[in-house]
KELUMLUM-802904 format. One record per residue (C-alpha): residue in one letter; z, x, y. Coordinates in steps of 0.5 Angstrom, whole numbers, padded with zeros to 4 digits, always signed. Each point is the difference from the previous one (the first is absolute). Layout:
REM residues N
AZXY
...
This chain:
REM residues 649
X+0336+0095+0205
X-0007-0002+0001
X-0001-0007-0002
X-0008+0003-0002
X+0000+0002-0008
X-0003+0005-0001
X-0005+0002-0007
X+0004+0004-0006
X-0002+0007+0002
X+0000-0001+0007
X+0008-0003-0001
X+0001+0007-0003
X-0003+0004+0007
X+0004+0001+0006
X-0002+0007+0001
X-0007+0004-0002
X+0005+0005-0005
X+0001-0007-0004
X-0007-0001+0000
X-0002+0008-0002
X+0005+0000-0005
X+0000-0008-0003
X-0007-0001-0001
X-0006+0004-0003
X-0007+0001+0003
X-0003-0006-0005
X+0006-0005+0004
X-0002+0001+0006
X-0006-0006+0001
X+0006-0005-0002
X+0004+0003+0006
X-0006-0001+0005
X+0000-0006-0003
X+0008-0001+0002
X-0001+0002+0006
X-0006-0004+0003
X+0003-0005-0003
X+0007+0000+0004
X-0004+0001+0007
X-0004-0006-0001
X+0007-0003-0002
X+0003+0002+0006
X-0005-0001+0005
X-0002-0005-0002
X+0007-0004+0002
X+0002+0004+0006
X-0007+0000+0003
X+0001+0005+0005
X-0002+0006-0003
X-0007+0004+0000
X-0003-0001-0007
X-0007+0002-0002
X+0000+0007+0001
X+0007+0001-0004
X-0004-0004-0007
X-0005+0005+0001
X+0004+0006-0001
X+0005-0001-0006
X-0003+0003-0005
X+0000+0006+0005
X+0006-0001+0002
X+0003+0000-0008
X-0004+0007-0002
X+0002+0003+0007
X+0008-0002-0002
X-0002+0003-0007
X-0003+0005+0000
X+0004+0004+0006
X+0007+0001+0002
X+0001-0004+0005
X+0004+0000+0005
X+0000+0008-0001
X-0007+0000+0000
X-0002-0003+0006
X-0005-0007+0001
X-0002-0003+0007
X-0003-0007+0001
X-0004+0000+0005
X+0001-0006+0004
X+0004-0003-0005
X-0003-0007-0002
X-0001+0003-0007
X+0007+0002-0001
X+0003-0006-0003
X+0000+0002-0007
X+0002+0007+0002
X+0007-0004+0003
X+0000-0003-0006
X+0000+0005-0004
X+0005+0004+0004
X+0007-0004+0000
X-0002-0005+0004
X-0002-0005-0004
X+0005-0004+0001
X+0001+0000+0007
X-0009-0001+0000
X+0002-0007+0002
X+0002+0002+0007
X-0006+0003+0001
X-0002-0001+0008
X+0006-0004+0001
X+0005+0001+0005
X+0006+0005-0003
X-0005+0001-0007
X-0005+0005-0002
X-0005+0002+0005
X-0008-0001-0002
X+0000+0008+0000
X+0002+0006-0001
X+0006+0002+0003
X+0004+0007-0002
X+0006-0004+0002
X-0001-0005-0005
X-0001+0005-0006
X+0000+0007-0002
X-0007-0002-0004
X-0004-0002+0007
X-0001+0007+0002
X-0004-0002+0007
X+0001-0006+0005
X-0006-0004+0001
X-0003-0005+0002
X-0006+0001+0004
X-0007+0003-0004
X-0002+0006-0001
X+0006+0005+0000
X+0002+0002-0007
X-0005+0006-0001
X+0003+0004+0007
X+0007-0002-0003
X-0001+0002-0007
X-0003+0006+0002
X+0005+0002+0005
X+0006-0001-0007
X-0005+0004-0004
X+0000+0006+0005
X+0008-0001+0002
X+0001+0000-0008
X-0004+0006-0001
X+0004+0003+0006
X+0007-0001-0004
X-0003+0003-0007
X-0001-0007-0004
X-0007+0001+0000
X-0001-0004-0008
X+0002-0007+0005
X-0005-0005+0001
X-0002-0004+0006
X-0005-0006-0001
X-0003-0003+0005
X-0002-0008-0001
X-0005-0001+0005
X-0005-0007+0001
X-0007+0001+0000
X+0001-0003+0007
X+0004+0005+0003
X-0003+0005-0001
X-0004-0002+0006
X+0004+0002+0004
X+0000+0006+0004
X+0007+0003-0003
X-0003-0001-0008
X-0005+0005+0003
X+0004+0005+0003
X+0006+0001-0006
X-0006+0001-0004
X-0004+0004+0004
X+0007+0004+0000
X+0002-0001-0007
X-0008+0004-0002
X+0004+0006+0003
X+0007-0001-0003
X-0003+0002-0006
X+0007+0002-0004
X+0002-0007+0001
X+0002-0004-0005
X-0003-0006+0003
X-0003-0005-0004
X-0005-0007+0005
X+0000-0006-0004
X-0006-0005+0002
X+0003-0007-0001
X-0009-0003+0001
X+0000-0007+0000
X-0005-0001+0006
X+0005-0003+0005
X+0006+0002+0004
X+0001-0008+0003
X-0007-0001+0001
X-0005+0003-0003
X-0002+0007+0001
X-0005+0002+0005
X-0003+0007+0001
X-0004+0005-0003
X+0006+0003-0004
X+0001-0006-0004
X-0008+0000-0001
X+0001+0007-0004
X+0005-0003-0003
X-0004-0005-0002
X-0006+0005-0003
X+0005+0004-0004
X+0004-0007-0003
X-0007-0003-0002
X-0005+0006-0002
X+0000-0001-0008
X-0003+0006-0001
X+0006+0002+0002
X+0005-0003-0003
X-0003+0001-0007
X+0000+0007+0001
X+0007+0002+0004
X+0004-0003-0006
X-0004+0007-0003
X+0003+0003+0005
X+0008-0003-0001
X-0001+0002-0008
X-0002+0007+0001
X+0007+0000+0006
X+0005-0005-0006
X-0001+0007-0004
X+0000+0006+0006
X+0006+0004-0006
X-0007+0001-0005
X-0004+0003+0006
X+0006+0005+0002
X+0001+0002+0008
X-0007-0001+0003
X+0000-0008-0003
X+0001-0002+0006
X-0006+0003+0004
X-0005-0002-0005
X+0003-0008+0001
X+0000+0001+0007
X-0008+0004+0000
X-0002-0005-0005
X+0002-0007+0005
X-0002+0004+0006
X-0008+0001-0003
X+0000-0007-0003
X+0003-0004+0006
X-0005+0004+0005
X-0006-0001-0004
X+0001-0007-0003
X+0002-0004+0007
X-0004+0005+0004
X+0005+0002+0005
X+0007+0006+0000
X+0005-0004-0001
X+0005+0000+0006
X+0007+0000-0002
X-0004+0007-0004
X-0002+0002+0006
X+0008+0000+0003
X+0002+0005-0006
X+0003-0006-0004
X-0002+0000-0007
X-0002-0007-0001
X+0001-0005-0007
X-0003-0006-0001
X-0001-0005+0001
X+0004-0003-0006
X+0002-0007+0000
X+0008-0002+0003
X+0001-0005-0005
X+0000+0003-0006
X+0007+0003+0000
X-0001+0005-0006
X-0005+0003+0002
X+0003+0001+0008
X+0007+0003-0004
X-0005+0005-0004
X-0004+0002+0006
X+0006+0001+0004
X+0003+0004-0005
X-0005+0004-0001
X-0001+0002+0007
X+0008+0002+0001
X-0003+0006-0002
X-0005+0001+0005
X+0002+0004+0006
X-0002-0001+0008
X-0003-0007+0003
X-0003-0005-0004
X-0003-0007+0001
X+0001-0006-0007
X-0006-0005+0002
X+0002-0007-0003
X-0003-0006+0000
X+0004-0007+0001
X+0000-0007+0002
X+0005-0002+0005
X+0004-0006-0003
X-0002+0003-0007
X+0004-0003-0006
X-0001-0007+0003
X-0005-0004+0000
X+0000-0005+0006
X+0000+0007+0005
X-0005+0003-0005
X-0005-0005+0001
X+0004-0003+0007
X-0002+0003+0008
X+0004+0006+0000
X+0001+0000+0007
X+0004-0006-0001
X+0004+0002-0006
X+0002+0006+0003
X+0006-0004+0003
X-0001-0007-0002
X+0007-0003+0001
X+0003-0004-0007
X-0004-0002-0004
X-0001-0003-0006
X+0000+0005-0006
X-0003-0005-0005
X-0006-0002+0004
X-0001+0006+0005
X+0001-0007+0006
X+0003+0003+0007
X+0005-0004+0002
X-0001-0003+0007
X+0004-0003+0004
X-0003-0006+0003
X+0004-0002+0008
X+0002-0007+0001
X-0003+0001+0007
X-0005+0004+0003
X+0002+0008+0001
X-0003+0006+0005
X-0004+0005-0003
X+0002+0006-0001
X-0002+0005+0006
X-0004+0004-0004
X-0004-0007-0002
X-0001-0001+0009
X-0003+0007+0000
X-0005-0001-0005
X-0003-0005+0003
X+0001+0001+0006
X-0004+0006+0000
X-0006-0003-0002
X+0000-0005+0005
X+0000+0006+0006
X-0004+0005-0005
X-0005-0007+0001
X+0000+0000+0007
X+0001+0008+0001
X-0005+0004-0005
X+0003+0007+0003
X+0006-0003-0005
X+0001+0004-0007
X+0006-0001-0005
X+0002+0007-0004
X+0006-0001-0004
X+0002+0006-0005
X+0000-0004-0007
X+0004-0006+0002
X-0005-0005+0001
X+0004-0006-0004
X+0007+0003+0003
X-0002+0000+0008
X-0006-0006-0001
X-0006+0004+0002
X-0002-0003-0006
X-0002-0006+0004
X-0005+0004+0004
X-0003+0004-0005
X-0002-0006-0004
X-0003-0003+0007
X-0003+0006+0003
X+0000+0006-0005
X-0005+0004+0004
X+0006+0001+0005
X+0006+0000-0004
X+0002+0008-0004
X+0005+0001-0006
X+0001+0007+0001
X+0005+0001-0005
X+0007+0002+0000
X-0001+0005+0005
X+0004-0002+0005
X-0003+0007+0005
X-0007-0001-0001
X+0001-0007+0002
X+0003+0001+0006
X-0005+0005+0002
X-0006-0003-0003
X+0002-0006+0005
X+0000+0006+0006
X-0007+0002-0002
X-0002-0008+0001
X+0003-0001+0006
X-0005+0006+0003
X-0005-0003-0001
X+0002-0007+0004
X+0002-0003-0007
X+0007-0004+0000
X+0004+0002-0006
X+0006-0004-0002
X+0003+0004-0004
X+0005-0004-0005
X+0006+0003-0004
X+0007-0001-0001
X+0005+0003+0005
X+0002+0005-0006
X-0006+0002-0002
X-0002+0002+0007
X+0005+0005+0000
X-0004+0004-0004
X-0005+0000+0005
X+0004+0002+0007
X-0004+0006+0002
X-0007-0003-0001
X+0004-0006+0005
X+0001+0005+0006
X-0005+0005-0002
X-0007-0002-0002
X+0002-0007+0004
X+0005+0000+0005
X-0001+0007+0004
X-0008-0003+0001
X+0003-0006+0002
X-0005-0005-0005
X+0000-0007-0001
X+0003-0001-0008
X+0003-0006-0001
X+0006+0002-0005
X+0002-0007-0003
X+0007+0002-0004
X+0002-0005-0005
X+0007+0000-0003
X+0003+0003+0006
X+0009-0001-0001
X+0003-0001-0006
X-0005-0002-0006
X+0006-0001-0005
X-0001+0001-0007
X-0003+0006+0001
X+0005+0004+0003
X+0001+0006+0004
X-0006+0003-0002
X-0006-0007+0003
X+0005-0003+0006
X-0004+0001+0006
X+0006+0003+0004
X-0002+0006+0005
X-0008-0003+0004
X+0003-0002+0005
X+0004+0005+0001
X-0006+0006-0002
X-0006-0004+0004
X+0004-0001+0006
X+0001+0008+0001
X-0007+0002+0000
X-0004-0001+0006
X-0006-0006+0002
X+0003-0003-0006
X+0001-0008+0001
X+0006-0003-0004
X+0000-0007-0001
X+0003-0005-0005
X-0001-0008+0000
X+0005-0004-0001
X-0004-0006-0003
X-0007+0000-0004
X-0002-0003+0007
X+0002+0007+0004
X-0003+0003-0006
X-0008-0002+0001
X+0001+0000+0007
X+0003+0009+0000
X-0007+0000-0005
X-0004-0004+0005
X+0003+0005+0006
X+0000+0007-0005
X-0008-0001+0000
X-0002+0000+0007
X-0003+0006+0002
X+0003+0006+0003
X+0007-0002-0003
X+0001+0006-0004
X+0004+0001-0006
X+0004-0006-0001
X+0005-0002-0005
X+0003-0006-0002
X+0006-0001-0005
X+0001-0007-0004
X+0005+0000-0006
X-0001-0002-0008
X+0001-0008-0001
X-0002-0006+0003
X-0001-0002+0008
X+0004-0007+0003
X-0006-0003+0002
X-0004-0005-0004
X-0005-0001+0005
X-0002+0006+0001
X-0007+0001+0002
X+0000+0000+0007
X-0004+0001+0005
X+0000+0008+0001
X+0002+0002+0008
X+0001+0007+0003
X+0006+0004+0001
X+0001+0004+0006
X+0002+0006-0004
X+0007+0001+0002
X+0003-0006+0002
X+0005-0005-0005
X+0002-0007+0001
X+0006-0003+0002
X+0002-0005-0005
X+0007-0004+0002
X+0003+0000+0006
X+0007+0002+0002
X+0006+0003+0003
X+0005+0004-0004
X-0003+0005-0005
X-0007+0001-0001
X-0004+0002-0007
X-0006+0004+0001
X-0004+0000-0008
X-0006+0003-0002
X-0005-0003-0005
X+0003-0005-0006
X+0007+0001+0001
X-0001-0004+0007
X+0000-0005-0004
X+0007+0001-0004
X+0003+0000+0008
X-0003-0007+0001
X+0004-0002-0006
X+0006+0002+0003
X-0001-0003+0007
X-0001-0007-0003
X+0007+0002-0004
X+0004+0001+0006
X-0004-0005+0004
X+0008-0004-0001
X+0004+0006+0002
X-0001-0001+0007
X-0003+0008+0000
X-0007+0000+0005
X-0005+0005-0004
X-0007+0003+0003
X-0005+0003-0005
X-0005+0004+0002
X-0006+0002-0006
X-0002+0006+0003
X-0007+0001-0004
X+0000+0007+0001
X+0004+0006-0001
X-0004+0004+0003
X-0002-0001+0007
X+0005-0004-0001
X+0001-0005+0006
X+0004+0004+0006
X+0000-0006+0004
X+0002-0005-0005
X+0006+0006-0002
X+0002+0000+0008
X+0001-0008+0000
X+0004+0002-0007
X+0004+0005+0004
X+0001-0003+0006
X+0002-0007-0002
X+0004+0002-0007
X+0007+0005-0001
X-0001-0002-0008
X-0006+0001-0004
X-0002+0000-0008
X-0006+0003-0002
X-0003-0002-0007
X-0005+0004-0005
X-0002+0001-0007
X-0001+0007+0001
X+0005+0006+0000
X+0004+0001+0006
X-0001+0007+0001
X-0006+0000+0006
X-0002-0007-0001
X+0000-0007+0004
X+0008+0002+0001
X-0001+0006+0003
X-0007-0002+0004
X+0006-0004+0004
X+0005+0004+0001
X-0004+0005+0003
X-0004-0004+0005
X+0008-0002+0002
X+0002+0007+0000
X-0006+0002+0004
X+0001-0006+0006
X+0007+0001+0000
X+0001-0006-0003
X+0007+0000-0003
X+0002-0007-0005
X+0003-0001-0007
X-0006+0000-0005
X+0001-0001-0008
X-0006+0003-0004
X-0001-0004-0007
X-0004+0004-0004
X-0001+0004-0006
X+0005+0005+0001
X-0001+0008-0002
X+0000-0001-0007
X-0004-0001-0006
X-0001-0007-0003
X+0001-0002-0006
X-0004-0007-0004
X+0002-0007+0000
X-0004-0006+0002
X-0002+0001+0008
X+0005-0005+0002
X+0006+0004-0003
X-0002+0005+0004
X-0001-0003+0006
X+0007-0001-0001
X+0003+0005-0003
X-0003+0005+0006
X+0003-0006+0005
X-0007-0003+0004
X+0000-0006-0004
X+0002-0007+0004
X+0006+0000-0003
X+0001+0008+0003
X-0003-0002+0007
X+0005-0007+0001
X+0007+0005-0002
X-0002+0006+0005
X-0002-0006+0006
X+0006-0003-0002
X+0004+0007+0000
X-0003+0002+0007
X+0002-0006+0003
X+0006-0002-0002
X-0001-0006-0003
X+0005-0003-0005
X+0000-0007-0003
X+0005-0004+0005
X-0005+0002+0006
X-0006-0002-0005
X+0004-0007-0001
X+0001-0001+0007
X-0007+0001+0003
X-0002-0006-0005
X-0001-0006+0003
């Protein structure tokens, strides 16, 4: 049982029938109220969850939950930050305190979690394509009286996928498919571009908003006016939204009847919309306007980046626990890279910063607030920016283009196609590379060493340390080095004194760290460093051990490997990445090629997905962390106890 009490309404809640049959229209402002009160609860104390943007979308949530027959009718969240209450509300208020820990719930819709999460979801963007694709499905079997809602931010509807369903969705007109705009002018960081500028005139023309109540009064009695209600609402909108803000509305233009805006926290109004527009057939878009943190006064009035994940806090006084170290601590290697690529973009003025809408979360923050000139947020559009970047290097620029290595899935084929084939010098900076912890399968960063790798004239790197990590910047941004990718994981470096004196890197070349005889560890980027560890464990054990940190996967460094295959018959290679076409396997083929042959141990990711917990349960749990490194050298040099104890001394 959860040791977190929840509010007399909420208590009776444990599935959406409870509420629907429970509680009347008139009581729904208490069970928001219960339900913003028992995520700022919880997160408050476990502190390792997102916040803001679930506290924005309660009312939302309690209306959708009312007014549907979930989970028959069909929600999906985009991205999934603001499906806390949606959680709540469906069984798993109980377990709400295990959210993002290691065995508990996830931060996000999953369909094995629960019936009620209709789509998996964790990157933007997607819930249109995905309820579209349900609408049509169901009206394939016959069940075409079902709802399918899409939750989507004003954020996400930046991205390219948001557009492509909606432009499908204009042409499936039988589908019952209804877009909720979630509005609250953020994603992470503020919004950028010029969607959010439109949505902007429409939420602020008061005209406007004076005269479509009218319109929302004459849709609340359709009955009264027969049959052809539904076009004289739609006629009259379409006429008052062109000639009061000048402009054809755009979500119109796609064939999707559009309504709103309407405020997103008045949860008796959102019912009663909601269910009027049950009755309206075809694609159709809710405009709602919230707040992000909404119903809490500190993220109300606080910086809502900051609150979009805040750690614990204090509920009372909105003050952000913050832990203060005994001793000096390295910075984050997200924190090296901001400021490091001020300090090359100083001296190089071909240097450019591009991010898709994570400025805070990757530190191109730093930049833009130094040099904003030079620095774009293209929003989350993941493709664009990739191929925004090719069209910089054209023109002799030098974009460093930074993203997490999850999201920079999303833009492979701009990789090989506008960047790669044409050879051009972009500088991708992947944060978040390995596993990334409490956000589970759908972030950890497992696969770019393994798909950058496989794409011709692409340089593939990653540091060990913040100081390798400068001086793969300093190298990436001399000319004619072509695409250049760099990889460097979530969390903190191991240096204190990390701004050191930036030096060149012959591209292809590793370092060889200790000396040794009976085995050899060969490790790329942060990893290496768990590898040291277990050498300074086993120095008593007698056992000799060479480390090599090889800096590049690709070229990898041949002459280094020779020397590795010639001297060694064991060898471990260490990545936080997936094994499957990876570091591991770079090695395995140079030995196979050379006609090598030794007993080589790939620690790794295995070919599975991973779930959440913290990033060291992880390391753990998929065998690369020090204590998984000691157990295989021990294994693969047959060291016991008694000889451990007679080499000492």
């Amino acid at each position: 049982m959860s040791e977190y009490k929840a509010g007399p309404f909420l208590e009776q809640i444990n599935v959406p029938e409870d509420l629907r049959k429970k509680f009347s229209i008139d009581d729904l402002p208490q069970v928001s109220d219960e339900v913003r009160q028992y995520i700022i609860d919880v997160i408050s104390e476990i502190g390792n969850s997102h916040f803001g943007a679930s506290l924005g979308v309660v009312e939302m949530t309690v209306a959708l939950h009312y007014v549907f027959n979930t989970p028959y009718d069909q929600l999906v969240w985009d991205v999934g930050h603001q499906a806390y209450g949606h959680k709540i509300l469906t069984g798993r208020k109980e377990s709400f305190p295990t959210n993002r820990t290691r065995g508990g719930i996830s931060g996000f819709p999953k369909r094995s979690e629960s019936k009620y999460d209709a789509f998996g979801v964790g990157h933007s963007s997607t819930s249109i394509s995905a309820a579209l694709g349900m609408a049509v499905a169901n009206n394939l079997k016959g069940e075409k009286e079902r709802q399918h809602i899409a939750i989507i931010g004003d954020g996400a509807m930046t991205a390219g996928l948001a557009f492509e369903g909606m432009n499908h969705a204009g042409y499936e007109k039988d589908a019952n498919l209804l877009v909720i705009l979630n509005d609250n002018c953020m994603s992470i960081d503020p919004n950028v571009g010029a969607l959010r500028d439109y949505l902007t005139d429409i939420t602020t023309s008061h005209t406007y908003n004076k005269v479509k109540d009218e319109v929302w009064s004459l849709l609340g009695k359709i009955s009264k006016f027969g049959p052809d209600a539904q076009s004289v609402a739609s006629k009259i909108s379409t006429a008052l939204k062109g000639s009061i803000l000048k402009q054809s509305n755009f979500f119109e233009s796609l064939n999707f009847r559009y309504f709103g805006p309407v405020d997103g926290h008045d949860v008796i109004g959102m019912a009663k919309i909601m269910e009027d527009l049950k009755d309206i057939p075809g694609p159709k878009i809710l405009h709602c306007i919230t707040k992000k943190g909404g119903g809490y006064k500190f993220s109300e009035e606080g910086n809502p980046t900051q609150w979009h994940a805040p750690g614990v806090f204090n509920k009372d006084t909105g003050e952000i626990v913050k832990v203060i170290p005994k001793s000096p601590q390295p910075p984050k290697y997200q924190e090296v890279f901001g400021h490091t690529i001020v300090e090359l973009a100083e001296k190089n003025d071909k240097i450019v910063g591009v991010t898709p809408a994570m400025p805070s979360g990757c530190s191109m923050n730093i930049m833009m607030k130094a040099m904003p000139e030079r620095t774009f947020d293209v929003g989350i559009a993941e493709q664009h920016a990739v191929t925004f970047s090719a069209g910089l290097a054209t023109q002799g620029s030098i974009p460093f283009c930074n993203i997490y290595s999850s999201f920079m899935q999303r833009a492979y084929d701009q990789v090989l196609h506008d960047v790669a084939i044409q050879n051009l010098n972009v500088v991708f900076c992947l944060d978040r590379g390995g596993l990334v912890g409490a956000d589970g399968a759908t972030h950890h960063g497992a696969y770019d060493l393994s798909y950058m790798r496989s794409i011709p004239n692409m340089t593939v790197s990653a540091p060990m340390n913040e100081a390798e990590l400068r001086n793969l910047m300093f190298t990436a941004q001399h000319e004619n080095m072509g695409p250049f990718s760099i990889r460097y994981p979530r969390g903190k470096g191991v240096m204190t004194e990390w701004k050191t004196a930036l030096q060149k890197i012959k591209v292809g070349t590793g370092r060889k760290l200790t000396n040794g005889n009976d085995i050899a560890i060969l490790t790329i980027g942060h990893p290496g460093n768990f590898a040291q560890k277990a050498i300074e464990e086993l120095k008593s054990s007698g056992a000799s051990i060479a480390h090599y940190d090889m800096r590049f996967v690709k070229p990898i460094d041949e002459v280094m490997l020779h020397e590795v295959f010639s001297k060694f018959s064991k060898i471990i290679t260490i990545e936080d990445g997936c094994l499957m076409g990876g570091f591991g396997s770079a090695v395995i083929e140079f030995m196979a090629d050379q006609k090598y042959s030794a007993e080589v141990v790939r620690l790794g990711i295995a070919d599975k997905y991973v779930h959440h917990g913290t990033q060291e349960e992880l390391w753990a749990d998929c065998g690369f962390d020090t204590k998984a490194i000691v157990k295989t050298i021990k294994s693969m040099l047959n060291l016991v106890e008694e000889k451990a104890s007679s080499n000492v001394g």
